[in-house]
Backbone as ProteinMPNN parsed JSONL, in Angstrom:
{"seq_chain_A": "XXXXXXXXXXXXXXXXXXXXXXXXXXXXXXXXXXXXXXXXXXXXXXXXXXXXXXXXXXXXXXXXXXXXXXXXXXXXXXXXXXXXXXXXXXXXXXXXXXXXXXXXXXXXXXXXXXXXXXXXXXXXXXXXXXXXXXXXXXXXXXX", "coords_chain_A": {"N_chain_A": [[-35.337, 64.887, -139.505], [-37.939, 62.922, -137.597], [-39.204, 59.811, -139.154], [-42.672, 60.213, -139.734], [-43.966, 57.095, -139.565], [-42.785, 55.805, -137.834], [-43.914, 55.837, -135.761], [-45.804, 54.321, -136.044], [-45.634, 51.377, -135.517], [-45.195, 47.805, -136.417], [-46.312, 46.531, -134.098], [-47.516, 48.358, -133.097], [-49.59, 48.803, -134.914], [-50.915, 46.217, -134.814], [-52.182, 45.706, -132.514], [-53.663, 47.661, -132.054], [-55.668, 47.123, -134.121], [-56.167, 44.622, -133.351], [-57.38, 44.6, -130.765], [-56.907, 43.873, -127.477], [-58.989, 42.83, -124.514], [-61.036, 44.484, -125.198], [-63.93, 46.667, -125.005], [-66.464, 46.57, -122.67], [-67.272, 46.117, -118.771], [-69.716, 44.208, -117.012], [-69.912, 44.616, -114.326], [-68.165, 46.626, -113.106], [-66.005, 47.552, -110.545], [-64.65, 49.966, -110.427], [-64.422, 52.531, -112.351], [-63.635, 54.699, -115.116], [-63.541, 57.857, -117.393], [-61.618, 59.692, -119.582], [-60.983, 61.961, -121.507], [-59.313, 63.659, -124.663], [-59.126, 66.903, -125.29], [-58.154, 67.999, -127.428], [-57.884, 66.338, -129.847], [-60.28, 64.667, -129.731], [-60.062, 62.052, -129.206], [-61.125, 59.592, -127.234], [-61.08, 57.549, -123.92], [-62.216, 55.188, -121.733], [-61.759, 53.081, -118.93], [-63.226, 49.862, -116.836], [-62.672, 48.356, -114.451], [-62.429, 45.216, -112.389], [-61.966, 44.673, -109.443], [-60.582, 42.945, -107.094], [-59.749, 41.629, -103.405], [-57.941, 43.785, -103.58], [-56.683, 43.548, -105.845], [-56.529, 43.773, -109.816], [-58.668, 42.318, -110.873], [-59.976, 41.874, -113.377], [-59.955, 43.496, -116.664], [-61.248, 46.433, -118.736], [-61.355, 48.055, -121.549], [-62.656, 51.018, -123.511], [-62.635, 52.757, -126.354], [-62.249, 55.353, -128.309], [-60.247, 56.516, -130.927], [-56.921, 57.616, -132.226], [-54.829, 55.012, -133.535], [-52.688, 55.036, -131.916], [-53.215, 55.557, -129.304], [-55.396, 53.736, -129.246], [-53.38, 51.147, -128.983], [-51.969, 51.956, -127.007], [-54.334, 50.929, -124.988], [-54.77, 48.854, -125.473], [-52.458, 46.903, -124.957], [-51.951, 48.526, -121.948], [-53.661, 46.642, -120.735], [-53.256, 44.693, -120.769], [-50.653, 44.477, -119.388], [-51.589, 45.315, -116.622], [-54.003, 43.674, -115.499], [-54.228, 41.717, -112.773], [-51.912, 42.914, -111.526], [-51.323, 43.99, -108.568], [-53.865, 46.72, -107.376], [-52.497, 49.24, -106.117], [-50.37, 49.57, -107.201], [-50.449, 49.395, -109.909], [-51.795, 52.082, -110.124], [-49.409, 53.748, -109.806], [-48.257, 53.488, -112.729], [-48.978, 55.225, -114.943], [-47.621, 57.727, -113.778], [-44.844, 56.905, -114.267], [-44.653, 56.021, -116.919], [-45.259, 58.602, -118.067], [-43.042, 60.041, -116.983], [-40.755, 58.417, -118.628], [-41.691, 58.753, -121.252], [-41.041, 61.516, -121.443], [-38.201, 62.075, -121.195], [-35.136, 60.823, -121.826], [-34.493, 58.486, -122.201], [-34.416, 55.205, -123.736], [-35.296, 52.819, -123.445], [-38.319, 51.544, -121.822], [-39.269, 52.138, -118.164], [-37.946, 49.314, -115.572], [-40.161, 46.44, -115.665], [-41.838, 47.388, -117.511], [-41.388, 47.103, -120.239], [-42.819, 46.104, -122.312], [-43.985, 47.926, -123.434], [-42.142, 49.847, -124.959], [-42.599, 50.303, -128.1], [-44.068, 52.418, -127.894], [-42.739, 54.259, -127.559], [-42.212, 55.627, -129.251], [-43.34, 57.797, -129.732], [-42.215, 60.54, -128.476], [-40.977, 61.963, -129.796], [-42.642, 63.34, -131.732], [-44.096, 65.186, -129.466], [-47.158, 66.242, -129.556], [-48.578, 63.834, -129.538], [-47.88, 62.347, -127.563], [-49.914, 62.596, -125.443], [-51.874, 60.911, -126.539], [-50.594, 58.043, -126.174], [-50.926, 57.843, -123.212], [-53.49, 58.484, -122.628], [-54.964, 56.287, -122.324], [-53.76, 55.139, -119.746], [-54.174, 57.425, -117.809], [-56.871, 57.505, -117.567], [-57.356, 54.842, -116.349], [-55.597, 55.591, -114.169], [-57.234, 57.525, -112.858], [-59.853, 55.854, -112.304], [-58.664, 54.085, -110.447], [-58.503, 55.846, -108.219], [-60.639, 56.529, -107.673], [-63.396, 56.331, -105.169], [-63.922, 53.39, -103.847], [-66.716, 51.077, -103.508]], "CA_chain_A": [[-36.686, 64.746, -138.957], [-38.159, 61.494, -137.548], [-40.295, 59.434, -140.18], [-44.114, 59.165, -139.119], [-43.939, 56.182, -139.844], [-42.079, 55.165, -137.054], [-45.202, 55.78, -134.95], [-46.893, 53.087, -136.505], [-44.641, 50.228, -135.526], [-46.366, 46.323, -136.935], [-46.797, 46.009, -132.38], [-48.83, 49.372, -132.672], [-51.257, 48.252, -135.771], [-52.156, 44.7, -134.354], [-52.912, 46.207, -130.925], [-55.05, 48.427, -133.103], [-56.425, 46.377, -135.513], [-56.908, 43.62, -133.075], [-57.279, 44.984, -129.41], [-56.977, 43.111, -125.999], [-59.842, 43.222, -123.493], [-61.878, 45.666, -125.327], [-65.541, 46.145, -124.53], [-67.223, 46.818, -121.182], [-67.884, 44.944, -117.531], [-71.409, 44.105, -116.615], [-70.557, 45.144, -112.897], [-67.089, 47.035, -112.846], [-66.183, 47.765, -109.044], [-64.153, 51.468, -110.952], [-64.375, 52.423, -113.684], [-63.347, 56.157, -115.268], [-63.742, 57.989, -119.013], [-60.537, 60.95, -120.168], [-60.676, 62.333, -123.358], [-58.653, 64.719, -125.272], [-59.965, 67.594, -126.364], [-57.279, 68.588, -128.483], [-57.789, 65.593, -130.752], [-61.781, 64.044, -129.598], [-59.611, 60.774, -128.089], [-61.587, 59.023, -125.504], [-60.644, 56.019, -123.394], [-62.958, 54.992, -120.423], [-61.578, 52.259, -118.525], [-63.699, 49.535, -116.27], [-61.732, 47.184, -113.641], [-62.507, 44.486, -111.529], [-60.658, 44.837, -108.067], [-60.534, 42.192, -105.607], [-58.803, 42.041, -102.487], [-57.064, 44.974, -103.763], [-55.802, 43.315, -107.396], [-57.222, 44.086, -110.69], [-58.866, 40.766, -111.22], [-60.063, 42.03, -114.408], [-60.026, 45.102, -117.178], [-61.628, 45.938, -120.872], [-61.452, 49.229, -122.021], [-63.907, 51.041, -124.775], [-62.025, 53.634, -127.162], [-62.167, 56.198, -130.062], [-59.237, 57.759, -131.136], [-56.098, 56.993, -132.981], [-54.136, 53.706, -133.588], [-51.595, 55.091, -130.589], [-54.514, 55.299, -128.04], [-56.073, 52.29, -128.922], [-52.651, 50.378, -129.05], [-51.325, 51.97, -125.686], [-54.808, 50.505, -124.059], [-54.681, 47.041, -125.348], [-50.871, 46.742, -123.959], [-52.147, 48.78, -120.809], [-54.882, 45.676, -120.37], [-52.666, 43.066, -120.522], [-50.22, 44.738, -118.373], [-52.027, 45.481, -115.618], [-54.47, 42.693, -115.266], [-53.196, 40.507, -112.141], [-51.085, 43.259, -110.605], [-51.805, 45.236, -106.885], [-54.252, 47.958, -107.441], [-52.107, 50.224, -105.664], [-48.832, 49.715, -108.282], [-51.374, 49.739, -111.393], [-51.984, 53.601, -109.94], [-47.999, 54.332, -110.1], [-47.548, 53.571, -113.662], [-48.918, 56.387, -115.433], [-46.426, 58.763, -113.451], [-43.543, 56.345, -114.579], [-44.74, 55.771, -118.325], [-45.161, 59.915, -118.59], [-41.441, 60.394, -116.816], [-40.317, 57.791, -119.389], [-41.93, 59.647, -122.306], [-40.331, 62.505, -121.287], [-36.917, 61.659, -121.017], [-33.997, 60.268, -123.416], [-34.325, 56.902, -122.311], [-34.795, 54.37, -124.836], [-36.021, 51.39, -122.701], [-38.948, 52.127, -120.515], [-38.635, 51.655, -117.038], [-38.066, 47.626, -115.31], [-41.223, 45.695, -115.799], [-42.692, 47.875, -118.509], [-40.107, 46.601, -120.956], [-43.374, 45.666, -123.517], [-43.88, 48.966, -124.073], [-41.205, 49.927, -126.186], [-43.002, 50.719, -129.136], [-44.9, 53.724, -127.701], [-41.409, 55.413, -127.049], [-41.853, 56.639, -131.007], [-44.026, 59.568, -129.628], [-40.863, 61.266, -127.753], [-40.396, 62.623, -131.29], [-44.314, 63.813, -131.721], [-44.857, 65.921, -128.784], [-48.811, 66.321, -129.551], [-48.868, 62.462, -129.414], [-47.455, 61.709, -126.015], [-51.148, 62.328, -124.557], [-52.103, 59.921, -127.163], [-50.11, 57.49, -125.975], [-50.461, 58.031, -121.882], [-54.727, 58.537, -122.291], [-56.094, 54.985, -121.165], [-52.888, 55.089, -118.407], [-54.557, 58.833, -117.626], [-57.991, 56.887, -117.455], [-56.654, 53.884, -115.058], [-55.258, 55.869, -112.827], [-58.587, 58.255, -112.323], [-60.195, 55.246, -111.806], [-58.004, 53.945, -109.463], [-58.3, 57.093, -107.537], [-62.13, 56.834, -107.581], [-63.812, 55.724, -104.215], [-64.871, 52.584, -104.615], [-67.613, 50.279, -102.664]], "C_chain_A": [[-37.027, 63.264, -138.868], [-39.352, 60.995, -138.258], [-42.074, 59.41, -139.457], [-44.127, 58.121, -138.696], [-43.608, 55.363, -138.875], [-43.308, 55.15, -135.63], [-46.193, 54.839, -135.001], [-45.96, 51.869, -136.708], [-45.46, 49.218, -135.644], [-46.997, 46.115, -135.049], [-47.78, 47.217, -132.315], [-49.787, 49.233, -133.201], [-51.332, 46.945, -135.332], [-52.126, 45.664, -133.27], [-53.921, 47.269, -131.825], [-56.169, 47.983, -133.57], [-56.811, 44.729, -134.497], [-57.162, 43.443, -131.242], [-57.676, 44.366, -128.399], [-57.99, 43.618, -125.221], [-60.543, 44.572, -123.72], [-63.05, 45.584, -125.241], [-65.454, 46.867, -122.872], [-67.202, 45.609, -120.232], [-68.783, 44.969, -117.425], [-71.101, 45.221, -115.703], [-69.089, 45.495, -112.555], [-67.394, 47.558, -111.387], [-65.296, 49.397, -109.421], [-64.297, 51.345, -112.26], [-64.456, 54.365, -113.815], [-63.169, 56.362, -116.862], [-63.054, 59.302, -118.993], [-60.649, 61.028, -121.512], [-59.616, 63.399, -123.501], [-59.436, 65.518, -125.944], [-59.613, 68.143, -127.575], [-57.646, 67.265, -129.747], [-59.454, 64.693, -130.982], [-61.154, 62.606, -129.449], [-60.121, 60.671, -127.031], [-61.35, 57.704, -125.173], [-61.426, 56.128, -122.334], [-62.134, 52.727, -120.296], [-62.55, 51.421, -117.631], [-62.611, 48.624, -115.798], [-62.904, 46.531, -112.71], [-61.794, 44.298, -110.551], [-61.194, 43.877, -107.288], [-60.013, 42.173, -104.938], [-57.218, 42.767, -103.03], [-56.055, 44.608, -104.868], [-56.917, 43.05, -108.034], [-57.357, 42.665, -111.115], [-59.233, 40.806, -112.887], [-59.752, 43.67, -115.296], [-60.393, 45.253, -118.505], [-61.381, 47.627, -120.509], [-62.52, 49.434, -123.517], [-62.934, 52.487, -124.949], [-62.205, 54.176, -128.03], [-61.119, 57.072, -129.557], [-58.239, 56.758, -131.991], [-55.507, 55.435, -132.673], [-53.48, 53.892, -132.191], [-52.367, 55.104, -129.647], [-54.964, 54.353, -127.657], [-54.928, 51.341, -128.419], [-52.194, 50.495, -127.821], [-52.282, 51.277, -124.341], [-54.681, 49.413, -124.012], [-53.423, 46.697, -124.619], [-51.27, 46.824, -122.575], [-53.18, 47.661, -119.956], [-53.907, 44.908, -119.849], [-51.551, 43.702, -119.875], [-50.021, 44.522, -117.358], [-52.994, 44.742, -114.882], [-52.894, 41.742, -114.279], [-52.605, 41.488, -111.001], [-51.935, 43.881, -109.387], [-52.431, 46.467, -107.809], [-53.416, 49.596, -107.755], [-50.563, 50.605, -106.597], [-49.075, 49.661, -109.171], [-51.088, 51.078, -110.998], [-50.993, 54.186, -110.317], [-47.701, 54.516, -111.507], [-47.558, 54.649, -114.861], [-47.532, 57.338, -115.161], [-45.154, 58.052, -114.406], [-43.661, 56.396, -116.01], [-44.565, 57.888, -118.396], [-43.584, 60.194, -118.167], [-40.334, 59.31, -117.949], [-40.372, 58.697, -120.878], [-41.157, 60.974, -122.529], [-38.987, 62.683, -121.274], [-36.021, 60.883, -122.207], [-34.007, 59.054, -123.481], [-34.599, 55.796, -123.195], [-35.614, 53.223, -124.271], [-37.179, 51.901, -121.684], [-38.462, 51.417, -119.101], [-38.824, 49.891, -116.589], [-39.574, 47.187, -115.469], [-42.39, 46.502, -116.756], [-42.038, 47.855, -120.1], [-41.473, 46.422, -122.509], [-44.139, 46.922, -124.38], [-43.368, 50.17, -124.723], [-41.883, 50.696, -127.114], [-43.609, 52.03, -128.978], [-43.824, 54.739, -127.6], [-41.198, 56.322, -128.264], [-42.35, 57.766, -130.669], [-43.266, 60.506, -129.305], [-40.758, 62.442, -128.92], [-41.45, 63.42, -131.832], [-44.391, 64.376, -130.557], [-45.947, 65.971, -128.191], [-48.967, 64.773, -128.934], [-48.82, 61.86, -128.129], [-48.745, 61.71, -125.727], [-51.961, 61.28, -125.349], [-52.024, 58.225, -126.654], [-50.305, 57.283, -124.165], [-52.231, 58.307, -121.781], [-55.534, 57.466, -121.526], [-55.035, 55.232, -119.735], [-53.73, 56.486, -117.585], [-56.276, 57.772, -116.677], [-58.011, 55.377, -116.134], [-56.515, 54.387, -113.839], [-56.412, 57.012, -112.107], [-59.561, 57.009, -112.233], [-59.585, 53.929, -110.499], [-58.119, 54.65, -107.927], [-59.848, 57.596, -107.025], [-62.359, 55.784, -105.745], [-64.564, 54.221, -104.831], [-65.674, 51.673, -103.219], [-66.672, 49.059, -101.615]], "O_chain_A": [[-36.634, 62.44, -139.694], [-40.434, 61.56, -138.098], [-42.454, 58.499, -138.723], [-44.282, 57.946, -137.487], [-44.036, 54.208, -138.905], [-43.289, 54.351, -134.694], [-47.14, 54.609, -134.249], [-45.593, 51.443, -137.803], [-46.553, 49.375, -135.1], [-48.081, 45.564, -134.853], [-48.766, 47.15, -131.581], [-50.873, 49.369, -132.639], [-52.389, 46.535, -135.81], [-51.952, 46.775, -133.772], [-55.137, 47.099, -131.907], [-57.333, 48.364, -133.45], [-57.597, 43.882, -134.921], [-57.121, 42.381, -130.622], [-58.895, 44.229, -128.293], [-58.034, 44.845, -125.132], [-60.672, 45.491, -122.911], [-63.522, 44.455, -125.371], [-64.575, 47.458, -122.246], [-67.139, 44.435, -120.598], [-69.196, 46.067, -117.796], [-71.551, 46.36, -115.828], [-68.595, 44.749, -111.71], [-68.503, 47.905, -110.98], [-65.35, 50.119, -108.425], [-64.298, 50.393, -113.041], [-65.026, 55.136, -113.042], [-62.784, 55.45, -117.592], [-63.696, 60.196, -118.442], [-60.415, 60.216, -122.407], [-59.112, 63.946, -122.52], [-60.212, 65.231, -126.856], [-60.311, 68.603, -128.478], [-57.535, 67.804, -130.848], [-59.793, 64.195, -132.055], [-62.051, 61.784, -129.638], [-59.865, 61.314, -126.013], [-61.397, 56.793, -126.0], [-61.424, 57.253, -121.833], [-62.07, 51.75, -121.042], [-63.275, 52.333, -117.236], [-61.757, 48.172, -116.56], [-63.958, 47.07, -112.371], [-60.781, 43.636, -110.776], [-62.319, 44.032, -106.814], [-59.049, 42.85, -105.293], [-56.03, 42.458, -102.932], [-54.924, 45.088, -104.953], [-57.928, 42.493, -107.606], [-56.462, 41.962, -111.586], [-58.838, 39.898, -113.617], [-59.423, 44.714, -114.732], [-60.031, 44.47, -119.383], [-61.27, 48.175, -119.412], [-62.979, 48.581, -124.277], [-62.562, 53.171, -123.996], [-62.422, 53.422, -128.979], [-60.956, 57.834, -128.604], [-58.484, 55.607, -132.354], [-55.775, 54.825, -131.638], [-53.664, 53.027, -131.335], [-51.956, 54.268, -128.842], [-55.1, 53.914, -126.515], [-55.255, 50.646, -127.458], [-51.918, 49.444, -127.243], [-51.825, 51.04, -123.223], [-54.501, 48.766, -122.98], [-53.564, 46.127, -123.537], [-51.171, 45.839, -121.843], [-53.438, 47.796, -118.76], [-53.769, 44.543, -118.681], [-51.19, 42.588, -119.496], [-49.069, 43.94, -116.838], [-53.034, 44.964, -113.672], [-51.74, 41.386, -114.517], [-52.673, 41.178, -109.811], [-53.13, 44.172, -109.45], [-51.815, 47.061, -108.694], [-53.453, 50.475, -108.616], [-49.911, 51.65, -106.593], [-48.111, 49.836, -109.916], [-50.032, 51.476, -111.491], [-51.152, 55.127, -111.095], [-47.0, 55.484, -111.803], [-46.592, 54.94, -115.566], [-46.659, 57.618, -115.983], [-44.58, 58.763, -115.231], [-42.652, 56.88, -116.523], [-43.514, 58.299, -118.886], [-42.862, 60.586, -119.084], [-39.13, 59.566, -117.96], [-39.403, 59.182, -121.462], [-40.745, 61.383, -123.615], [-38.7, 63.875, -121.385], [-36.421, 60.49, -123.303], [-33.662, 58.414, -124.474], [-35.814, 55.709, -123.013], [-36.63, 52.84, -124.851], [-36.86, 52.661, -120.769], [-37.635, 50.521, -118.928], [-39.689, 49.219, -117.152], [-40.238, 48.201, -115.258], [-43.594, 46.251, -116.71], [-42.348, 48.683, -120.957], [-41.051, 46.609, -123.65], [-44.659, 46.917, -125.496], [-43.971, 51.213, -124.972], [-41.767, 51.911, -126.949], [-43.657, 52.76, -129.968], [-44.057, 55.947, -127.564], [-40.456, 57.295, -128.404], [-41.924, 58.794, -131.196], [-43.555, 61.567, -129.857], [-40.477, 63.628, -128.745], [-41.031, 64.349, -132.522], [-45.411, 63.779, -130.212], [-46.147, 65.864, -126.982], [-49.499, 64.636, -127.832], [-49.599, 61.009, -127.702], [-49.083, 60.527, -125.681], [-52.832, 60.732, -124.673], [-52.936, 57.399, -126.691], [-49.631, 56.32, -123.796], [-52.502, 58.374, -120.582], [-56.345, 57.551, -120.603], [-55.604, 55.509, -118.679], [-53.789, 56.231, -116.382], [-56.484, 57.555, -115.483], [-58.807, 55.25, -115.204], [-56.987, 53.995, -112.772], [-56.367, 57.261, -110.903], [-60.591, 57.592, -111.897], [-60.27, 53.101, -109.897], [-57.891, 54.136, -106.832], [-60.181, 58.555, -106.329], [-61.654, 54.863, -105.335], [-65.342, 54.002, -105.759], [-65.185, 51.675, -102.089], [-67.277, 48.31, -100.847]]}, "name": "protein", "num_of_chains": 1, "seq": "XXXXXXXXXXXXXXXXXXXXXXXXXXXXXXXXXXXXXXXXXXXXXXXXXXXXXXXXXXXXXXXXXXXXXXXXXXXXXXXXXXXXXXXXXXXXXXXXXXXXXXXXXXXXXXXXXXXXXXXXXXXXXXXXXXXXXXXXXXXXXXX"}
């Protein structure tokens, strides 16, 4: 059996314990809120989109260490890139999760550490909630 423990890698408690771009936008141009009901995990995301790249992003969270830790990563990520290839990565991070692979896929290489859930089941949506939350705001009409 695989230790707990291994779920709580030192890259998952600081992103926890000291989380990237958390908080709210004054005047987000999307912005979207997923919870779990199985666990009362919520992530609401806000972005800043400009000519069609996420100029900015904070997120606001309750739920476990793996939630919080997969949004702070998912901040600093996705800040910078095309809108439209922020939207893709959910699909790719859940076909990653799912699969034997050890490395996630090319240019998501810093999220590694989340690959402990594979072994947890329940957790994967843990782990894939702010990405869940991104990409429904992504997907939102926006002004």
């Amino acid at each position: 059996m695989t230790d707990p423990q291994d779920l709580y890698q030192a890259e998952i408690l600081e992103h926890d314990e000291n989380p990237r771009n958390e908080g709210r936008l004054d005047d987000p141009t999307a912005s979207a809120r997923v919870s779990n009901p199985l666990c009362g995990d919520r992530v609401q995301v806000d972005l800043q989109i400009e000519d069609g790249v996420i100029r900015d992003i904070r997120f606001k969270g309750r739920g476990c260490a793996i939630s919080r830790a997969s949004a702070s990563m998912m901040t600093e990520l996705v800040q910078g890139l095309p809108a439209d290839e922020a939207a893709e990565l959910e699909a790719k991070i859940q076909q990653w999760l799912d699969s034997e692979a050890r490395m996630p896929p090319e240019g998501l290489e810093r999220l590694e550490p989340l690959g402990a859930v594979r072994a947890f089941p329940s957790r994967k949506r843990c782990a894939t909630l702010a990405w869940s939350s991104l990409t429904k705001a992504l997907n939102l009409p926006r002004p």
